[in-house]
C-alpha positions as semicolon CSV with decimal commas, in nm:
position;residue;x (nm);y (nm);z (nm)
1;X;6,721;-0,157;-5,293
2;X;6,989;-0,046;-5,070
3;X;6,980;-0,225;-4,693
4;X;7,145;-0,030;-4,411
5;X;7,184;-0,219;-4,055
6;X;7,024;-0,148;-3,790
7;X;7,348;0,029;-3,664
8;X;7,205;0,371;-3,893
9;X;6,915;0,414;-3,640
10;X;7,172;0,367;-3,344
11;X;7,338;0,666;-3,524
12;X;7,061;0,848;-3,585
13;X;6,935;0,884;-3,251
14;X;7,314;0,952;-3,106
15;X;7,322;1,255;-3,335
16;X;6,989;1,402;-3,191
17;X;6,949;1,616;-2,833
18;X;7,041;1,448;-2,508
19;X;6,703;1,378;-2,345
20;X;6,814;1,283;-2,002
21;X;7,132;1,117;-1,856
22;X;6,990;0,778;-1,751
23;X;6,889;0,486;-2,025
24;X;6,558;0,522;-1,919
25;X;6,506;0,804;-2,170
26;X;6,688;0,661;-2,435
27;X;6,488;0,633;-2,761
28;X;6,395;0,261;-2,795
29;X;6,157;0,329;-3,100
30;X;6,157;0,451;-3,448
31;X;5,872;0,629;-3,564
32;X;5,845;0,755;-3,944
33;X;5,603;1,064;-3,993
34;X;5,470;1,197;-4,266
35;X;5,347;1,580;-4,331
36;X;5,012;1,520;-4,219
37;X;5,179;1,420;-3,887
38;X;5,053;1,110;-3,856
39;X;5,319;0,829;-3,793
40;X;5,414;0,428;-3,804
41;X;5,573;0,282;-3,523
42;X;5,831;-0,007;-3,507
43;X;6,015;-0,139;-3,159
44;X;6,371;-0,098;-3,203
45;X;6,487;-0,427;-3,108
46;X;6,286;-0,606;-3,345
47;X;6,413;-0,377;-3,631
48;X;6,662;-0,593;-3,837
49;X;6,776;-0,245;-4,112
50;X;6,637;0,044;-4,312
51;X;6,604;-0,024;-4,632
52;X;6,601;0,239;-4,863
53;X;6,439;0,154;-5,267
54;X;6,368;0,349;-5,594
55;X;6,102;0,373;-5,810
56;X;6,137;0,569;-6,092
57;X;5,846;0,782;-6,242
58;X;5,471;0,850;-6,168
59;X;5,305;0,626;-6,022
60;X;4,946;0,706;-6,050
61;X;4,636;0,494;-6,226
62;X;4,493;0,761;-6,452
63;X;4,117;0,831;-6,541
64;X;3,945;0,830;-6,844
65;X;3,587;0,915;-6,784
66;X;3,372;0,825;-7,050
67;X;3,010;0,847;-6,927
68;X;2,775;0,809;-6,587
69;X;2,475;0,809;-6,452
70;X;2,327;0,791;-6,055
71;X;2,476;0,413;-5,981
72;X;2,725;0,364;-6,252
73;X;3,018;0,543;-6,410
74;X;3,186;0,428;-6,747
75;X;3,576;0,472;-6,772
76;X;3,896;0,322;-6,857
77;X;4,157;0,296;-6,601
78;X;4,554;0,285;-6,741
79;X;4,880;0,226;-6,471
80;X;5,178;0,404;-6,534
81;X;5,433;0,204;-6,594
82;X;5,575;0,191;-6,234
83;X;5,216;0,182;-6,081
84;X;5,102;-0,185;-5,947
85;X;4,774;-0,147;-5,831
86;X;4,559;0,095;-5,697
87;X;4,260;0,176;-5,556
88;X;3,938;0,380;-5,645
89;X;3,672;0,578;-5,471
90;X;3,377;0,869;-5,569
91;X;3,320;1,154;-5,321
92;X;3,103;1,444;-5,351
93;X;3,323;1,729;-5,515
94;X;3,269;1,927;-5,195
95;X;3,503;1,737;-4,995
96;X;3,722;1,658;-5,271
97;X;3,805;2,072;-5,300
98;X;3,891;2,058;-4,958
99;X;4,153;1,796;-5,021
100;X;4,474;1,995;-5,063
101;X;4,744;1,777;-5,096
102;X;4,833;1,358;-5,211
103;X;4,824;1,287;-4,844
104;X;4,470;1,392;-4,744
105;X;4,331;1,249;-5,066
106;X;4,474;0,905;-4,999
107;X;4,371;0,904;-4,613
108;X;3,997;0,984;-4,739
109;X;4,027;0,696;-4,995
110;X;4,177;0,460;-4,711
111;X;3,889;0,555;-4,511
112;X;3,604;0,421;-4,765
113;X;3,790;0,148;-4,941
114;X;4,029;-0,131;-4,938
115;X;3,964;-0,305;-5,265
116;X;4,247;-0,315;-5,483
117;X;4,349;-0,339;-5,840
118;X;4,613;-0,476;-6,011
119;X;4,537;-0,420;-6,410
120;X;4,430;-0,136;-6,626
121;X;4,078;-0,144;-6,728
122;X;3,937;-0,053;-7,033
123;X;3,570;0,072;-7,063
124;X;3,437;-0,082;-6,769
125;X;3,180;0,005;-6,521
126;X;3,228;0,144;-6,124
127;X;2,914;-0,003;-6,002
128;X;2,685;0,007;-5,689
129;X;2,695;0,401;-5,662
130;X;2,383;0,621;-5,526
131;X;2,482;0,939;-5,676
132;X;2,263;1,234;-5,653
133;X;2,133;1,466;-5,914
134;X;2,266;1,805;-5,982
135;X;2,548;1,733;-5,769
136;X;2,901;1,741;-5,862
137;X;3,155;1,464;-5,799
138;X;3,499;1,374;-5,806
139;X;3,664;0,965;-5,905
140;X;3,999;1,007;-5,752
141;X;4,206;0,695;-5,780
142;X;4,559;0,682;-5,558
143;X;4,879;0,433;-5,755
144;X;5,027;0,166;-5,575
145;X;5,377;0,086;-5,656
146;X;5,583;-0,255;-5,586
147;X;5,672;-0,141;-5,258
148;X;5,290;-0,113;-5,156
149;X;5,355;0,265;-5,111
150;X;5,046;0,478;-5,243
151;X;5,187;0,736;-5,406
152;X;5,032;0,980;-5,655
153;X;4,623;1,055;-5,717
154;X;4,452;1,124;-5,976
155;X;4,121;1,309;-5,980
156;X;3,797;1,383;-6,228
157;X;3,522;1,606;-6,167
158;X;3,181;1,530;-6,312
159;X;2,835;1,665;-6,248
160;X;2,573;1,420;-6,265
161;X;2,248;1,583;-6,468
162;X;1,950;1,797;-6,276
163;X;1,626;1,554;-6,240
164;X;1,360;1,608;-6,530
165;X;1,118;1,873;-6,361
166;X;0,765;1,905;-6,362
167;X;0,641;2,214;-6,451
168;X;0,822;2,527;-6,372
169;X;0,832;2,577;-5,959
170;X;0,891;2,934;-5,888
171;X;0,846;3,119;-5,523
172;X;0,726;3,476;-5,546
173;X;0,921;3,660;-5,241
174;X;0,799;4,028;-5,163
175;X;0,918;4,245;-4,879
176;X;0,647;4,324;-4,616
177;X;0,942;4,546;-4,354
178;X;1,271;4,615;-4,264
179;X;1,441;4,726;-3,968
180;X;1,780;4,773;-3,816
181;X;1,792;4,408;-3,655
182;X;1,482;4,243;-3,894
183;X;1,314;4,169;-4,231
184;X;0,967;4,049;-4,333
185;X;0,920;3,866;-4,622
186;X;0,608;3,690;-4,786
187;X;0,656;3,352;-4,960
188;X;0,371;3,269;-5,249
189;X;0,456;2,932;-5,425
190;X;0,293;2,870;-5,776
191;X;0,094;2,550;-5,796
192;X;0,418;2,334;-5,943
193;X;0,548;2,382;-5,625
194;X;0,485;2,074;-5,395
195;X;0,724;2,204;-5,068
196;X;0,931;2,471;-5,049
197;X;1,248;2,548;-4,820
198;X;1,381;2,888;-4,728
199;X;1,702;2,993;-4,515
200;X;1,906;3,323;-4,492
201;X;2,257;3,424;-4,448
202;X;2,481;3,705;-4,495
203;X;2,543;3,835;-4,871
204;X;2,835;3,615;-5,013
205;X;2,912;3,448;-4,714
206;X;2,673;3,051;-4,775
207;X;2,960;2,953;-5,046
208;X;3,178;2,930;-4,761
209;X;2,930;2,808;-4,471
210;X;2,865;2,556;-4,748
211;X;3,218;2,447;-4,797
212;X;3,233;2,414;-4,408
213;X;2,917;2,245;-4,334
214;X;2,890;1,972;-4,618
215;X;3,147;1,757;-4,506
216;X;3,062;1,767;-4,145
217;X;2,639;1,696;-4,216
218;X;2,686;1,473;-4,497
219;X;2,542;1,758;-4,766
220;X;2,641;1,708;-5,130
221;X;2,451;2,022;-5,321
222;X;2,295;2,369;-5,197
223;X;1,939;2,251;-5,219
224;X;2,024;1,974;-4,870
225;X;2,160;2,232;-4,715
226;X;1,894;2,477;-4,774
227;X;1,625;2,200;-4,691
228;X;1,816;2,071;-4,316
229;X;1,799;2,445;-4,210
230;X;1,529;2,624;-4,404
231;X;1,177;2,698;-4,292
232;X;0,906;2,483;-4,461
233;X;0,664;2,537;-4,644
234;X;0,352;2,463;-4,915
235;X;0,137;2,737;-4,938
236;X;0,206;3,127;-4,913
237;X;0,340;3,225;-4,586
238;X;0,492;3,573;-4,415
239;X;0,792;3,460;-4,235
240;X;0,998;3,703;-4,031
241;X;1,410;3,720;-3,931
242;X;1,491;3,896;-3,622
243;X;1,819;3,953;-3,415
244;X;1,990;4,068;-3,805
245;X;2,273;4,321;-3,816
246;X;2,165;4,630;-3,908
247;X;2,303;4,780;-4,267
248;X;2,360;4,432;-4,345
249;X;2,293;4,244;-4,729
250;X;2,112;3,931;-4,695
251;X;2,017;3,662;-4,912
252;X;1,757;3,433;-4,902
253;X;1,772;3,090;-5,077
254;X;1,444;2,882;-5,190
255;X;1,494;2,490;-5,225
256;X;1,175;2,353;-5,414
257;X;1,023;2,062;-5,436
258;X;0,815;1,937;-5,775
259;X;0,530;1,724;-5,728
260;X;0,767;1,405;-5,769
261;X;0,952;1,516;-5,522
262;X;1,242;1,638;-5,709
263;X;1,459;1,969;-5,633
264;X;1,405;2,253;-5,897
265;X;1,746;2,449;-5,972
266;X;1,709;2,679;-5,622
267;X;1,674;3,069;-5,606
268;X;1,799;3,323;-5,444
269;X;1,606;3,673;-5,327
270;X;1,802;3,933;-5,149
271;X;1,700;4,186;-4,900
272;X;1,881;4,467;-4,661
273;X;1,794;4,564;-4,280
274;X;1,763;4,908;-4,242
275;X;2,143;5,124;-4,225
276;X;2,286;5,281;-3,913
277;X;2,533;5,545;-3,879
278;X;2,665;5,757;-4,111
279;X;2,985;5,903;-4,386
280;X;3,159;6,047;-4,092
281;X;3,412;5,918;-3,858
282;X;3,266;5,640;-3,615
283;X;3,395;5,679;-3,309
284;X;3,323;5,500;-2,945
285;X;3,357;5,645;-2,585
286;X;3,480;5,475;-2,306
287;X;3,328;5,562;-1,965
288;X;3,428;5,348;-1,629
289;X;3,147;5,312;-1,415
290;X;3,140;5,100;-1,050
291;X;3,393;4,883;-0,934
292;X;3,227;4,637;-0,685
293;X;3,131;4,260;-0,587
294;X;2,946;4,074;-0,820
295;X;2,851;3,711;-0,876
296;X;3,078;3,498;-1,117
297;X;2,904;3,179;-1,113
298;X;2,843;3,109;-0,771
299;X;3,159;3,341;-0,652
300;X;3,162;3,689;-0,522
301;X;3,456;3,859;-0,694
302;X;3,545;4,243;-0,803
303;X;3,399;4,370;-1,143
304;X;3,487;4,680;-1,304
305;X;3,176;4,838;-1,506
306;X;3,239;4,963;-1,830
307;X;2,990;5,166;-2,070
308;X;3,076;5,165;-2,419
309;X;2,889;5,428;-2,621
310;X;2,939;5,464;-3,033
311;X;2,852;5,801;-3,191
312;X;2,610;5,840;-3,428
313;X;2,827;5,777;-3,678
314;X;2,897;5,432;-3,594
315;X;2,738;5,138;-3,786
316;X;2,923;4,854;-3,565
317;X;3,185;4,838;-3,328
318;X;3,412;4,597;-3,163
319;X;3,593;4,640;-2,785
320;X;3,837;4,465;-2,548
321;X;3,981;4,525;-2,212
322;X;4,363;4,396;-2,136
323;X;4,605;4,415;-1,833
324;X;4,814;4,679;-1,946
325;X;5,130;4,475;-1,990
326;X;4,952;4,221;-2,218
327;X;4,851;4,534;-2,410
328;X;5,134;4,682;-2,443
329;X;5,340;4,426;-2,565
330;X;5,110;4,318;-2,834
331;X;4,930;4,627;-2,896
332;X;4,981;4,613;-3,290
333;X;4,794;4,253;-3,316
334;X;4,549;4,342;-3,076
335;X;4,459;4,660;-3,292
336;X;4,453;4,486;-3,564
337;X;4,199;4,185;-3,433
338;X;3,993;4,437;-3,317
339;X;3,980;4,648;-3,654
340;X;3,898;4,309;-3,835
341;X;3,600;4,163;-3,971
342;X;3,534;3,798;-3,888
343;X;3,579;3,512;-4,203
344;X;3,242;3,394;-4,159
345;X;2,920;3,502;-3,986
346;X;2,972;3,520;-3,598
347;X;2,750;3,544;-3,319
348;X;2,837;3,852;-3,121
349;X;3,174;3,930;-3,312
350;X;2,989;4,313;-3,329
351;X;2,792;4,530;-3,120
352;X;2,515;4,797;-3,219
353;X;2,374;4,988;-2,936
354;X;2,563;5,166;-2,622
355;X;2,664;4,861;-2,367
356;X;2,762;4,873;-2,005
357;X;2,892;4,537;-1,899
358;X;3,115;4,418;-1,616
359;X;3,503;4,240;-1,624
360;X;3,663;4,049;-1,332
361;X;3,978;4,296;-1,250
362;X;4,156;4,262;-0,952
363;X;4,260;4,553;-0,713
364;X;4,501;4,790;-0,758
365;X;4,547;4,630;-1,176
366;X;4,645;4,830;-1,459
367;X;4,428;4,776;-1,738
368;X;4,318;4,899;-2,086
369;X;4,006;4,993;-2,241
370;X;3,991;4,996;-2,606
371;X;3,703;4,975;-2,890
372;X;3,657;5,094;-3,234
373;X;3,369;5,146;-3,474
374;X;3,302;5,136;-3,911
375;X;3,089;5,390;-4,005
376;X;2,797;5,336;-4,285
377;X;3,068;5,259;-4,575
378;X;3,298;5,036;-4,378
379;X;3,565;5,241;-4,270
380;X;3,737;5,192;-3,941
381;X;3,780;5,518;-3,713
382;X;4,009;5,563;-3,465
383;X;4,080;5,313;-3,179
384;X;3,971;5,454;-2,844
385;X;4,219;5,356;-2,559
386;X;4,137;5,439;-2,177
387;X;4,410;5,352;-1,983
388;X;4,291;5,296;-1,590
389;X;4,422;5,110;-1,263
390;X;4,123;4,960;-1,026
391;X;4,086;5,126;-0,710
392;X;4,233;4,923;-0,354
393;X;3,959;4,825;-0,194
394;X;3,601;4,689;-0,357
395;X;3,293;4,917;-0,352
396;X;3,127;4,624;-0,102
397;X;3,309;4,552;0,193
398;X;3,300;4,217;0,169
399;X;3,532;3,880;0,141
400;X;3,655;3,769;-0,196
401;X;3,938;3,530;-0,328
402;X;4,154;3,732;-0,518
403;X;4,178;3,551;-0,897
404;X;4,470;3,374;-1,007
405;X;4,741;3,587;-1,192
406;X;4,651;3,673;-1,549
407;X;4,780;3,854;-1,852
408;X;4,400;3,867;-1,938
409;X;4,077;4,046;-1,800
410;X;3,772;3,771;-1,702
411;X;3,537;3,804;-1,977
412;X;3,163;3,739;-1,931
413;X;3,008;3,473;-2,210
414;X;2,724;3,620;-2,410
415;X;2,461;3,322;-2,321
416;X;2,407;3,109;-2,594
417;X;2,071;3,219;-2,855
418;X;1,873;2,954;-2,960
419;X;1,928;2,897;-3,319
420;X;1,731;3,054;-3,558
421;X;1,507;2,851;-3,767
422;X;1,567;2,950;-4,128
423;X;1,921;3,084;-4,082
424;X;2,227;2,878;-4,112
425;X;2,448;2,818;-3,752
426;X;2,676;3,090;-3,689
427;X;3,050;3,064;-3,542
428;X;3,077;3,137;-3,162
429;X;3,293;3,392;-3,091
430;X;3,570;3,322;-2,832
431;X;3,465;3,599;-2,570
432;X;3,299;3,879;-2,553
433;X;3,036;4,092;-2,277
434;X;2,727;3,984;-2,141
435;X;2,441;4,220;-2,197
436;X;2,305;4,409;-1,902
């Protein structure tokens, strides 16, 4: 181990920007940071050196999994040579995935352990688990070298076996309607089926609303996820989904219970609303409408109307109104965004039907209309722009306290829906109209 005095931190610091010209600002603290950003702090005055060491190698306790069960897993546990000790920990393989580097791995294992070993260990037992069934799992164990730095992690997936069924559940699903914005269905269990669970989301998208949501609610398989937001049931039932996007692949998942209470492997039905629009170009018209005084929570202020109208070509469509200097500047990106589709199902990220809403614009304030529509097969037609300047006085002659200066238009908040039993929560989107 080299040692350096403490005269190397005096350096360091005298080599980095002048923060001010009185010793009030001079650094009196080291602070060592690692990629994940989080630090360690030491008082500089009661630093004595920085020492530097080496350790040569791995160090890492690797995994040998031999067998498991719900509470126990068999393995054998061997140090590299330049690993110490280390320490151990099972999490559900959903979180483990989302792990990404050594660093998050070992914060999670600081998090739900503190036990530490110091010898290899050969077929032995990690006890006291409650593992479920049908669920996959990672060990991950993080190696400990002499300087007590944890260093490298190892990890082993497993998937602990499905739970010995009764019978064969099965839900019959048949489609009673269909509309642009709603579907229908009727549920008929057969009579191994004790309780049954049923949610829908977007075609391809509940991998990913999975992969978001397990960590955060504690889920560890599909068939919790379905159950905390799927309709419930035991007999036959007609159960309908409204406030859908039209033209729009949906699949329904069925969580079922056997009469010992134990999931069956879930299944999966899928169903379409009814299209809208067409091959052609989808297009969207811009149209201002009155500029006057309207209430902004409690405050009287000047709203341009806007009426946005897609053809009948148009199966969705997106729009956005910018001061014109914002716009211009960053037209590209904000074509782009708008053009886009969002990574996960959103609340209001589209719009269907011809709107006329209001935005807080100023007088006399250059400004940009813009919107853009996919037609039936998801191709984007051309961006409408309307280019406009507010007129100098409101349509209402009366009072109002001009807004504070803004490279961005005053967007209206779609209120909030009440969340849809049987669906999974969607993503709020960041602005967008409010119906009128």
């Amino acid at each position: 181990m080299k040692r350096f005095p403490i005269l190397l931190a005096s350096l360091l610091t005298a080599t980095a920007p002048i923060l001010a010209q009185n010793e009030e600002n001079v650094p009196n603290r080291i602070l060592v940071t690692d990629e994940l950003g989080s630090y360690t702090g030491y008082v500089l005055d009661r630093v004595s050196g920085i020492n530097f060491g080496y350790v040569e190698g791995e160090v890492a306790a690797k995994i040998d999994l031999d067998g498991y069960d719900l509470s126990m897993l068999d393995l054998s546990i061997t140090r590299t040579p330049s690993c110490e000790g280390f320490k151990i920990t099972v999490i559900p393989a959903v979180i483990a995935n989302q792990l990404t580097n050594d660093l998050q791995a070992i914060s999670y294992i600081n998090r739900y352990t503190s036990d530490v070993y110091y010898q290899d260990f050969s077929a032995a037992q990690l006890t006291g688990l409650e593992l479920n069934p049908d669920t996959e799992y990672a060990v991950m164990t993080v190696g400990i070298d002499r300087y007590g730095c944890q260093c490298d992690v190892d990890k082993v997936f497993f998937r602990t076996d499905p739970p010995e069924i009764v019978g064969n559940p099965h839900v019959e699903i048949t489609v009673d309607e269909t509309t642009l914005t709603s579907f229908t269905l009727t549920f008929t269990p057969n009579e191994d089926v004790a309780a049954y669970y049923c949610v829908a989301g977007e075609k391809g998208t509940m991998q990913s609303q999975y992969d978001m949501f397990a960590p955060m609610f504690g889920f560890t398989n599909f068939n919790q996820m379905i159950q905390q937001w799927g309709l419930q049931e035991t007999e036959t039932t007609t159960k309908t989904w409204s406030s859908m996007a039209p033209n729009t692949e949906y699949e329904v998942f069925v969580a079922m219970l056997d009469v010992n209470g134990n999931f069956a492997p879930y299944e999966v039905f899928e169903v379409s609303t009814v299209a809208l629009g067409g091959p052609g170009e989808a297009t969207v018209s811009i149209t201002l409408g009155d500029y006057m005084l309207t209430d902004w929570w409690g405050e009287m202020l000047p709203s341009q109307f806007i009426t946005f109208t897609p053809n009948d070509q148009a199966s969705c469509y997106r729009l956005g109104v910018y001061r014109a200097e914002a716009y211009n500047e960053d037209k590209e990106a904000i074509i782009a965004d708008l053009c886009s589709d969002p990574w996960m199902p959103t609340s209001n990220w589209f719009f269907y039907e011809t709107l006329t809403t209001d935005f807080q614009i100023d007088p006399q304030s250059e400004c940009v209309a813009i919107a853009a529509a996919k037609n039936i097969n998801g191709e984007w037609g051309r961006v409408t722009e309307l280019a406009f300047t507010t007129p100098d006085v409101v349509g209402q002659a009366q009072a109002y306290a001009p807004a504070a200066p803004s490279t961005k238009v005053r967007t209206r908040l779609v209120p909030v829906e009440k969340h849809q039993l049987g669906t999974i929560p969607t993503m709020r989107p960041r602005l967008t109209p409010r119906l009128k």
